[in-house]
GUVOTI-381921 format. One record per residue: residue number from 1; residue in three letters; x, y, z of N, C-alpha, C in turn. Coordinates in nm, 2 decimals, always signed. Layout:
<pts>
<pt i="NUM" aa="ALA" n_u="X" n_v="Y" n_w="Z" ca_u="X" ca_v="Y" ca_w="Z" c_u="X" c_v="Y" c_w="Z"/>
...
</pts>
This chain:
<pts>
<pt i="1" aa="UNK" n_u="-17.63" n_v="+1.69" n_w="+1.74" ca_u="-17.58" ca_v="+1.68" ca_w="+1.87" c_u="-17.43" c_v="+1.71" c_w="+1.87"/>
<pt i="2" aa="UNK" n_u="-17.32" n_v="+1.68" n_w="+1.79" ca_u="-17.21" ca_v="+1.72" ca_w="+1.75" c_u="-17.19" c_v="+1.82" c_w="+1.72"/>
<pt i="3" aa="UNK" n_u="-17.27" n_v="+1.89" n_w="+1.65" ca_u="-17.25" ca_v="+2.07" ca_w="+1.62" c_u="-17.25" c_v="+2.10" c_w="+1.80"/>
<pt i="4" aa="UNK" n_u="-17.37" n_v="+2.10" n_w="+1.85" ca_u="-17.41" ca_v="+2.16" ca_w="+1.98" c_u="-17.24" c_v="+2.14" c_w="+2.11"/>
<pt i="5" aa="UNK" n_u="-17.20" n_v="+1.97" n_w="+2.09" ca_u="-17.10" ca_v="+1.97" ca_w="+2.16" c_u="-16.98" c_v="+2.05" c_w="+2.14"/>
<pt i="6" aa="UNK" n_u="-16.95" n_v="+2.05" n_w="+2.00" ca_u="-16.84" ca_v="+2.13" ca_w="+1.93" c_u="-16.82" c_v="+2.26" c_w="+1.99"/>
<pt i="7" aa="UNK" n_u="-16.97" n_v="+2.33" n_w="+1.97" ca_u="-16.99" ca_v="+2.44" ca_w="+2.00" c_u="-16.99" c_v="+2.51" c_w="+2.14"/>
<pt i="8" aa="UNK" n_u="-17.02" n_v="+2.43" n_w="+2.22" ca_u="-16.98" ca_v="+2.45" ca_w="+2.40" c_u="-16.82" c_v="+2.42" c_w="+2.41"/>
<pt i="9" aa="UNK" n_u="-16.75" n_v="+2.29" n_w="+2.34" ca_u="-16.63" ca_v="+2.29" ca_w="+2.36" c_u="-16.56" c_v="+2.42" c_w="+2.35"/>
<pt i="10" aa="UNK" n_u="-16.61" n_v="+2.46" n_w="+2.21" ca_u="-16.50" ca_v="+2.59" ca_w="+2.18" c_u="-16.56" c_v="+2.68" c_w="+2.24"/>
<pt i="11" aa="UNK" n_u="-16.67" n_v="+2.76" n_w="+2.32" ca_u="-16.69" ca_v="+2.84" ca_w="+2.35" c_u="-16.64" c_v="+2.84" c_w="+2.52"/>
<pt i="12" aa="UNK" n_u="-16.63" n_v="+2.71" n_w="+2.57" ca_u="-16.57" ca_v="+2.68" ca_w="+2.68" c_u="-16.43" c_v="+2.71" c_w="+2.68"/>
<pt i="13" aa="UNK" n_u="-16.34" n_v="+2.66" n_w="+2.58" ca_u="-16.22" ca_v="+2.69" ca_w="+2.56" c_u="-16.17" c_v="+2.85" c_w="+2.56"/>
<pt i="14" aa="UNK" n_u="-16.30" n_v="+2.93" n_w="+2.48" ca_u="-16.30" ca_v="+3.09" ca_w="+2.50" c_u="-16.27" c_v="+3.13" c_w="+2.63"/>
<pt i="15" aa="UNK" n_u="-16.37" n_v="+3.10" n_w="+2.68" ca_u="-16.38" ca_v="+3.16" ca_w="+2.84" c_u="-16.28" c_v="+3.11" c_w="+2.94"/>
<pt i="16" aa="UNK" n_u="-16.21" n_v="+3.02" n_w="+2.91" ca_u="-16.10" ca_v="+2.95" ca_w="+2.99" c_u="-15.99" c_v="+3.04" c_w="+2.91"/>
<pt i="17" aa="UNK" n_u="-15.98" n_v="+3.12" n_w="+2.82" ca_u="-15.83" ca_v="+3.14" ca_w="+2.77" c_u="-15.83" c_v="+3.29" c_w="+2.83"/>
<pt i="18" aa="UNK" n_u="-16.02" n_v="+3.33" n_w="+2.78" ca_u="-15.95" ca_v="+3.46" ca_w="+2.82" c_u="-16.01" c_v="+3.54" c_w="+3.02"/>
<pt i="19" aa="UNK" n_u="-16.02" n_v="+3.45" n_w="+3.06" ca_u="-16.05" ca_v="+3.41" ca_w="+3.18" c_u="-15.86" c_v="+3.47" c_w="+3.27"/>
<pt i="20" aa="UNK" n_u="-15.77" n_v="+3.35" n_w="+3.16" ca_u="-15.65" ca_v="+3.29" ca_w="+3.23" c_u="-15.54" c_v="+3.47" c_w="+3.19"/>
<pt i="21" aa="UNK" n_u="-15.58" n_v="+3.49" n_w="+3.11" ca_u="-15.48" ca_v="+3.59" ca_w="+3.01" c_u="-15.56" c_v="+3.73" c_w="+3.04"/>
<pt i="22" aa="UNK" n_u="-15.69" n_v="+3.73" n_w="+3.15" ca_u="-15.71" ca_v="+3.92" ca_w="+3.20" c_u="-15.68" c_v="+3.99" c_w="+3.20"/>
<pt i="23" aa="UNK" n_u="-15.61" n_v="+3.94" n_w="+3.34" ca_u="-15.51" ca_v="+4.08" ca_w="+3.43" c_u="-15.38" c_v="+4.06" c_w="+3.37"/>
<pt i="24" aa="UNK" n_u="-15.33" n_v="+4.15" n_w="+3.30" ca_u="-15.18" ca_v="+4.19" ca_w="+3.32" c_u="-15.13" c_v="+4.30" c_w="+3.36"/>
<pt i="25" aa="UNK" n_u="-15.06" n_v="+4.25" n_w="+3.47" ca_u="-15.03" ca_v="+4.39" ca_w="+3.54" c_u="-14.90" c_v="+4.43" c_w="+3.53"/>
<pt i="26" aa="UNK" n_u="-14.86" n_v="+4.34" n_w="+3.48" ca_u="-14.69" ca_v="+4.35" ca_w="+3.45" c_u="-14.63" c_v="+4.44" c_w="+3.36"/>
<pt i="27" aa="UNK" n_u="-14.53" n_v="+4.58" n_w="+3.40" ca_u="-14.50" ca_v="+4.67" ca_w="+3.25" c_u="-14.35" c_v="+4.62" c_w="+3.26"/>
<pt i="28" aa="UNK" n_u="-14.31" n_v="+4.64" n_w="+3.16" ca_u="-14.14" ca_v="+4.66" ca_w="+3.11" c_u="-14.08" c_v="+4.81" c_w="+3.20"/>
<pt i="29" aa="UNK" n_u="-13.99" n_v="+4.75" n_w="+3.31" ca_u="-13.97" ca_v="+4.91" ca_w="+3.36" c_u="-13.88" c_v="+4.96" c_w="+3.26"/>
<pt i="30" aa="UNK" n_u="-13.78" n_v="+4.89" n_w="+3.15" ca_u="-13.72" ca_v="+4.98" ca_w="+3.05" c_u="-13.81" c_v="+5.03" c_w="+3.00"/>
<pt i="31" aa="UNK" n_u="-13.89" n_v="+5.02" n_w="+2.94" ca_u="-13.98" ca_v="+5.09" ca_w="+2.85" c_u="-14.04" c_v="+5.23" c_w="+2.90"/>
<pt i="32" aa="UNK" n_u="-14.11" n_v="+5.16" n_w="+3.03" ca_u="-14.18" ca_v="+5.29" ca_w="+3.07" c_u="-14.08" c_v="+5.37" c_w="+3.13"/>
<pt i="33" aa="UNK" n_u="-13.93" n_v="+5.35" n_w="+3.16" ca_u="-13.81" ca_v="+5.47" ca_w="+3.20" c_u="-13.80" c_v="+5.49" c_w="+3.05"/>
<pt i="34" aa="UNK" n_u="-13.78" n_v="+5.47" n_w="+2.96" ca_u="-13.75" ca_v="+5.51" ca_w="+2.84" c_u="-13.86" c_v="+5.61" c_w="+2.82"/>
<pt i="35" aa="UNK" n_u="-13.99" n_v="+5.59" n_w="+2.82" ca_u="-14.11" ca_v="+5.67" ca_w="+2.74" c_u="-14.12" c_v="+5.77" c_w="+2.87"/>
<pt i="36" aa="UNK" n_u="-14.09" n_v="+5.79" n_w="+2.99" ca_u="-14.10" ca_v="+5.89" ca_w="+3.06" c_u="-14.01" c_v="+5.94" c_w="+3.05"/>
<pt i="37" aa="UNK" n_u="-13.87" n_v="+5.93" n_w="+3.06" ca_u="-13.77" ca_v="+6.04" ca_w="+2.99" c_u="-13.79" c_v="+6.11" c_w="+2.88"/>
<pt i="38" aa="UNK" n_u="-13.82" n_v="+6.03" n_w="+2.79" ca_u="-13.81" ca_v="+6.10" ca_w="+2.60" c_u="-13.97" c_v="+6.19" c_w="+2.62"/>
<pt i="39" aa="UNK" n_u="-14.08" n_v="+6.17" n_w="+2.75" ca_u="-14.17" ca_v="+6.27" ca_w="+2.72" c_u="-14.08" c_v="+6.43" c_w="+2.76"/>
<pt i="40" aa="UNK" n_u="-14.03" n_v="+6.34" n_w="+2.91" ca_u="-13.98" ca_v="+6.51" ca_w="+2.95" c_u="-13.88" c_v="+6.58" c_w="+2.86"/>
<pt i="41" aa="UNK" n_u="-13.78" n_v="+6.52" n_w="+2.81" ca_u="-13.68" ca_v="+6.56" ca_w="+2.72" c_u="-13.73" c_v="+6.62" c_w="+2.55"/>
<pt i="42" aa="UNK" n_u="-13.81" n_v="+6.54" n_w="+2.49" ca_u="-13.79" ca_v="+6.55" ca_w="+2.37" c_u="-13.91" c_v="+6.56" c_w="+2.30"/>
<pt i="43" aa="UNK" n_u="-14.07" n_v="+6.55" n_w="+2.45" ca_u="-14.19" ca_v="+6.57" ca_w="+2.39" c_u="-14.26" c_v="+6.48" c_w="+2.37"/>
<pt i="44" aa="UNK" n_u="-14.34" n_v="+6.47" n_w="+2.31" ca_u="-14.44" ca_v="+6.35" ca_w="+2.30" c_u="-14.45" c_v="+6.26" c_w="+2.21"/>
<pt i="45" aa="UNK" n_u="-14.35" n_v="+6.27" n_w="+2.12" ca_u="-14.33" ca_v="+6.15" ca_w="+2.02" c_u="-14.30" c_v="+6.00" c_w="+2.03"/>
<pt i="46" aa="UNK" n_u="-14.21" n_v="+5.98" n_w="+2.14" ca_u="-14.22" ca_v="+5.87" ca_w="+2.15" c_u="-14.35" c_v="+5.80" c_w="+2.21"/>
<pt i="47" aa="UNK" n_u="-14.39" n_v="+5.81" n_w="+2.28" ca_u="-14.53" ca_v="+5.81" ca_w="+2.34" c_u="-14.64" c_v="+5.80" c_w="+2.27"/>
<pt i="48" aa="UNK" n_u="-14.62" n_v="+5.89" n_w="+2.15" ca_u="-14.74" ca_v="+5.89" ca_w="+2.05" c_u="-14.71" c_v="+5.73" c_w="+1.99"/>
<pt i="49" aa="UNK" n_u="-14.57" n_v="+5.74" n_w="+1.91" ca_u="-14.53" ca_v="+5.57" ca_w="+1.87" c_u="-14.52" c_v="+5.45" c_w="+1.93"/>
<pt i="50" aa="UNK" n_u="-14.55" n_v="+5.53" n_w="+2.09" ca_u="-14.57" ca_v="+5.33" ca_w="+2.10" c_u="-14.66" c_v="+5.32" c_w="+2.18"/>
<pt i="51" aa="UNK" n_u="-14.79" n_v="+5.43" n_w="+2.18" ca_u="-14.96" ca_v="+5.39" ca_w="+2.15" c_u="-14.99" c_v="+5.31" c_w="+2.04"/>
<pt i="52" aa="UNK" n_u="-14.93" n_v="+5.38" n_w="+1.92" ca_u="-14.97" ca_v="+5.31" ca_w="+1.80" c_u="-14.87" c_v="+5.16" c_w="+1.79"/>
<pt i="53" aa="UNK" n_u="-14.77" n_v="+5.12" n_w="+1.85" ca_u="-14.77" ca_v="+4.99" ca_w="+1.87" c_u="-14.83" c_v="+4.91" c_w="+1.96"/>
<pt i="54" aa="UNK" n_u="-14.87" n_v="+4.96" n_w="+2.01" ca_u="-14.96" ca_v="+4.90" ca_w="+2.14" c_u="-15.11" c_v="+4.90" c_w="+2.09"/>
<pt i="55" aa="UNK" n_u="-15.17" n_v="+4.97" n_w="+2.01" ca_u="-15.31" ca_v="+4.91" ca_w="+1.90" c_u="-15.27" c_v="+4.89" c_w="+1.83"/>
<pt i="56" aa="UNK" n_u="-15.20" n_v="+4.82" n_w="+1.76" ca_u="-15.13" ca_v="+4.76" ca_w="+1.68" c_u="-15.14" c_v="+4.62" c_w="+1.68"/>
<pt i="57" aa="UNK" n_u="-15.03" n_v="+4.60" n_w="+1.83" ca_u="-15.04" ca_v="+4.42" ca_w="+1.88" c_u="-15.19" c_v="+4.40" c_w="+1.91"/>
<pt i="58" aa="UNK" n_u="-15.27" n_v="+4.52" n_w="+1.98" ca_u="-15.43" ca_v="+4.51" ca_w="+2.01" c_u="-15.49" c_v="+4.42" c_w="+1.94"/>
<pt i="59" aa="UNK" n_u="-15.51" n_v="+4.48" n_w="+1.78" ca_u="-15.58" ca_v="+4.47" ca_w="+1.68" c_u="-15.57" c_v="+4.36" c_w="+1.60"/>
<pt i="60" aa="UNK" n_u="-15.38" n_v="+4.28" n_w="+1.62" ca_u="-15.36" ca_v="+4.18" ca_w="+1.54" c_u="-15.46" c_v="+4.07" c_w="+1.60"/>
<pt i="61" aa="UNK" n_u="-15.49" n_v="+4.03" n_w="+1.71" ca_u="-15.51" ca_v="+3.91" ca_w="+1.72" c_u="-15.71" c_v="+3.90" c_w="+1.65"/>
<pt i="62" aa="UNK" n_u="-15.75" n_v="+3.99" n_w="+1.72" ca_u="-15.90" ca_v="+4.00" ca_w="+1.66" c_u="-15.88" c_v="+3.99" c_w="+1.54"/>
<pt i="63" aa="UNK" n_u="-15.82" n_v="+4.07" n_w="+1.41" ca_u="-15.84" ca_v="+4.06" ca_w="+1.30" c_u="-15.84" c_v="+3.90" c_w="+1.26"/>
<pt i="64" aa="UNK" n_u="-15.70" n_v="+3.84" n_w="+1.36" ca_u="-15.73" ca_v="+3.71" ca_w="+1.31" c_u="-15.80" c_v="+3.60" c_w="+1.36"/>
<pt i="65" aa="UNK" n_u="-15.86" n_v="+3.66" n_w="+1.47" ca_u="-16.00" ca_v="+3.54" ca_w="+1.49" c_u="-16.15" c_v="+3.60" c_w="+1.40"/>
<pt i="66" aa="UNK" n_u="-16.16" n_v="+3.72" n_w="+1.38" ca_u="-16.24" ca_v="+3.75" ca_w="+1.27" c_u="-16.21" c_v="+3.70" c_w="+1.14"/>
<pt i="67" aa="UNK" n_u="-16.11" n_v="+3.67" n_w="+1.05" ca_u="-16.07" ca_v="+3.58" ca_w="+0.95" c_u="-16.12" c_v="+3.44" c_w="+1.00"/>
<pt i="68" aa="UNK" n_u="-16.01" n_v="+3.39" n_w="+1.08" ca_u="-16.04" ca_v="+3.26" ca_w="+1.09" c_u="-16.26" c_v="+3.20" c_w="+1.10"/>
<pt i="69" aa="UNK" n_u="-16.31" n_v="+3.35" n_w="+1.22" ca_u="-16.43" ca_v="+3.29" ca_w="+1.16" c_u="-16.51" c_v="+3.31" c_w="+1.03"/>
<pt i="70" aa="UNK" n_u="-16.46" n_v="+3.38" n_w="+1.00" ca_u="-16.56" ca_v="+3.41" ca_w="+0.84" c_u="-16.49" c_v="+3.30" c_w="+0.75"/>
<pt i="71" aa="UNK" n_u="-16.39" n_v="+3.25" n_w="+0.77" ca_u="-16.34" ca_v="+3.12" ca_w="+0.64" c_u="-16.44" c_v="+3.02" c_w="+0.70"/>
<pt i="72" aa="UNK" n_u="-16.44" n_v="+2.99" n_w="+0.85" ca_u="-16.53" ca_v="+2.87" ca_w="+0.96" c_u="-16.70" c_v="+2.95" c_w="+0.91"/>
<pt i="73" aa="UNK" n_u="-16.75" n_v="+3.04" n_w="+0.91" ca_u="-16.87" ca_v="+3.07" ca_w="+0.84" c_u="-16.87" c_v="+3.03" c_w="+0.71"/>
<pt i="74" aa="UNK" n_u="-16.79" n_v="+3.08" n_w="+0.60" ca_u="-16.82" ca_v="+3.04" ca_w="+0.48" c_u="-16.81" c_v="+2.89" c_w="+0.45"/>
<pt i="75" aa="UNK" n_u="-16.72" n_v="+2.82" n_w="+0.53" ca_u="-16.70" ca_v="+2.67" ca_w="+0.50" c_u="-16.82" c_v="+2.59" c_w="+0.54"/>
<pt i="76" aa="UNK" n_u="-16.89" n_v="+2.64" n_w="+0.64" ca_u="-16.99" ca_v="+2.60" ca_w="+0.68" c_u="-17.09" c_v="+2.60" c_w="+0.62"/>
<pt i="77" aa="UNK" n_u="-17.13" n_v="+2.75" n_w="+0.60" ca_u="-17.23" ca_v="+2.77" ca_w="+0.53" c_u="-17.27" c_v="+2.69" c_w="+0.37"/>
<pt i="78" aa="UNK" n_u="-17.13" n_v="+2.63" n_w="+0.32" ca_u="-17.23" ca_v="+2.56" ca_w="+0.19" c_u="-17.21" c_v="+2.47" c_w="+0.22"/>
<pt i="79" aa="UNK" n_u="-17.23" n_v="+2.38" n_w="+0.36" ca_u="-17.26" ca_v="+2.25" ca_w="+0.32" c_u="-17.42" c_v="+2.27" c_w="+0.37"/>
</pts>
């Protein structure tokens, strides 16, 4: 009955975090004046580099709830 509560807790906690943290509609207008100038001016490079920072910050957080659950699977699994 403790696994089962644990397990609604945190899956409740899921849904409440990413429920709260959806919509962001908010951009940096330096940024996006920065990356719309340097397209017209200088081409597409900057643009290209801060896609790839932008899957970048994407990617960190899943990697680390994928870690965190496979240590929470393995720790599990041998008891």
């Amino acid at each position: 009955m403790q696994k089962v509560i644990r397990t609604l807790v945190v899956l409740s906690l899921t849904l409440v975090l990413l429920t709260v943290f959806s919509e962001v509609s908010a951009q940096c207008p330096m940024c996006r004046s920065a990356v719309e100038s340097a397209m017209q001016n200088e081409g597409n490079t900057v643009g290209k580099g801060l896609n790839k920072g932008i899957l970048y910050l994407l990617a960190s957080p899943y990697l680390l709830i994928a870690l965190v659950g496979g240590i929470w699977y393995h720790k599990n699994r041998k008891k």
